[in-house]
C-alpha positions as CSV (number, residue, x, y, z in Angstrom):
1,X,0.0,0.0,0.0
2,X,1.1,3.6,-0.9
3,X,2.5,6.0,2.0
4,X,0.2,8.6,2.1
5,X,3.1,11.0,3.1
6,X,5.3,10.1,-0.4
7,X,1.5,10.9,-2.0
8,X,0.9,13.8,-0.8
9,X,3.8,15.9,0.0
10,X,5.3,15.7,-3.5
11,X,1.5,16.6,-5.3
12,X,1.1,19.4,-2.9
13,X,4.3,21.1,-3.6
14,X,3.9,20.9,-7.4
15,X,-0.2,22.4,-6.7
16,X,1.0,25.1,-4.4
17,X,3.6,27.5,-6.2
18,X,6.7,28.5,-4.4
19,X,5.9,26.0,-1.2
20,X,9.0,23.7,-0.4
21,X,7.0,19.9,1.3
22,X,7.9,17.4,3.1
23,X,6.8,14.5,5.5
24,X,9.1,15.9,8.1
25,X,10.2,19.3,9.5
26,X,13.9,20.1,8.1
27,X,16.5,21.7,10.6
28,X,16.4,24.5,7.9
29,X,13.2,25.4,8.5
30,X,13.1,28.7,9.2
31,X,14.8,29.1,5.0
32,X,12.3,27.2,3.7
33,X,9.5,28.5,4.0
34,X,6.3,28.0,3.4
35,X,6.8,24.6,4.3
36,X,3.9,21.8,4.1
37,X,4.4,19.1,6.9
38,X,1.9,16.3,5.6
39,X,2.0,13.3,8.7
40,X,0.1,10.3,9.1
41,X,-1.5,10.4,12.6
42,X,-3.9,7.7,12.2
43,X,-6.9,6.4,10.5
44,X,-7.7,2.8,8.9
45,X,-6.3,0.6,6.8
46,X,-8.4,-2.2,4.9
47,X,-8.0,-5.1,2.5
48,X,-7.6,-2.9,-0.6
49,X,-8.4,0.4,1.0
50,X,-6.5,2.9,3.4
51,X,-8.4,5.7,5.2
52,X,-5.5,7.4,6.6
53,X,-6.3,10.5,9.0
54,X,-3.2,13.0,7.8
55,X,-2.0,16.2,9.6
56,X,-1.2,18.9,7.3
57,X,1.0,21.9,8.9
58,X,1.8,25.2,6.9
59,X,4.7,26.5,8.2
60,X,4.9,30.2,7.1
61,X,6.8,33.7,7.7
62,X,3.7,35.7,8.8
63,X,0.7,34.8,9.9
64,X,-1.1,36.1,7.0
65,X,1.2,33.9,4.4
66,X,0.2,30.7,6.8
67,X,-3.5,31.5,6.1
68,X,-3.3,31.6,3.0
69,X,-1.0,29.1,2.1
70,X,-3.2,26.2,4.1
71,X,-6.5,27.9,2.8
72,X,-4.9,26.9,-0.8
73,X,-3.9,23.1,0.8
74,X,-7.2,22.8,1.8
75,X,-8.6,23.8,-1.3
76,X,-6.4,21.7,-3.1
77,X,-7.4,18.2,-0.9
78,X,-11.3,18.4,-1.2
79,X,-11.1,18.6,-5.2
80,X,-8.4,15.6,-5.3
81,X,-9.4,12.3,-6.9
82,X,-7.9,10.2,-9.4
83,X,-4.1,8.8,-9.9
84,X,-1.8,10.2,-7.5
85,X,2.1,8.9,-7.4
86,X,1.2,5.1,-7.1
87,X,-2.1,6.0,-5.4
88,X,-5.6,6.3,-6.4
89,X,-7.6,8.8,-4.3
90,X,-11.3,8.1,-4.3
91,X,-12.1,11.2,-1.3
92,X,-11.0,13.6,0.7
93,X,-12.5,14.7,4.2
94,X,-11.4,17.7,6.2
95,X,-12.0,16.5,9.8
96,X,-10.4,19.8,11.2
97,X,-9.9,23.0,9.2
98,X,-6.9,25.0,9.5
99,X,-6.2,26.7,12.8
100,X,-3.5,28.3,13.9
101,X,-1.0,26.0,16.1
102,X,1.9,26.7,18.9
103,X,5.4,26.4,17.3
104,X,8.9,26.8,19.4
105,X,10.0,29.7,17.3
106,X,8.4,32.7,17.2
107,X,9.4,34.0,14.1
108,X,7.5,31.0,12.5
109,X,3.8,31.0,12.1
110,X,1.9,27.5,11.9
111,X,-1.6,26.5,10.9
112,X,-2.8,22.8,10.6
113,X,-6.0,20.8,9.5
114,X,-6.2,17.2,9.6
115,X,-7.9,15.3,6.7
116,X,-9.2,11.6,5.8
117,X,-8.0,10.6,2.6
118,X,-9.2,7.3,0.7
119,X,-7.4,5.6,-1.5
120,X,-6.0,2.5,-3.1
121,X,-2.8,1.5,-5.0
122,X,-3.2,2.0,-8.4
């Protein structure tokens, strides 16, 4: 079965212009930015089905830029279906919409919505 983080990291950054992605924070953070964090933090899987629950994090200069880059993620999820690196994705859920969200640094804003993706392998 696909990893929905080697899914949807890579599709996000080539859907959101000038947004560096990965399933991980980078030590570099604070020179990559925007950054989309896309984690698996539950979900199901089944036979032929996953129903991973993901956490998507927008990691951003200002808070304005963090709005509006995970306003655009979200966007982006609830119209995805079809073939997707390996992956077919039959629906997208968001179970909580972006928020804003503590971070260690101050200089770096965060927002994050977690999402329910179905899919298969194609």
């Amino acid at each position: 079965m696909a990893e929905i983080e080697a899914v949807l990291a890579p599709w996000l950054g080539t859907v959101i212009p000038g947004a560096d992605h990965g399933a991980e924070t980078p030590p570099d953070l604070e020179e990559r930015l925007p950054f989309i964090r896309v984690e698996r933090v539950g979900g199901a899987d089944g036979r032929f089905r996953q129903h991973p629950r993901v956490a998507v994090d927008v990691f951003a200069a200002t808070a304005d830029e963090a709005r509006s880059v995970s306003s655009a993620v979200r966007d982006a999820l609830l119209f995805l279906r079809g073939e997707v690196r390996g992956a077919v994705v039959a629906d997208v859920r968001c179970d909580s919409g972006p928020s804003r969200q503590p971070w260690v640094n101050p200089a770096i804003h965060r927002r994050g919505a977690t999402y329910t993706v179905t899919l298969r392998d194609a």
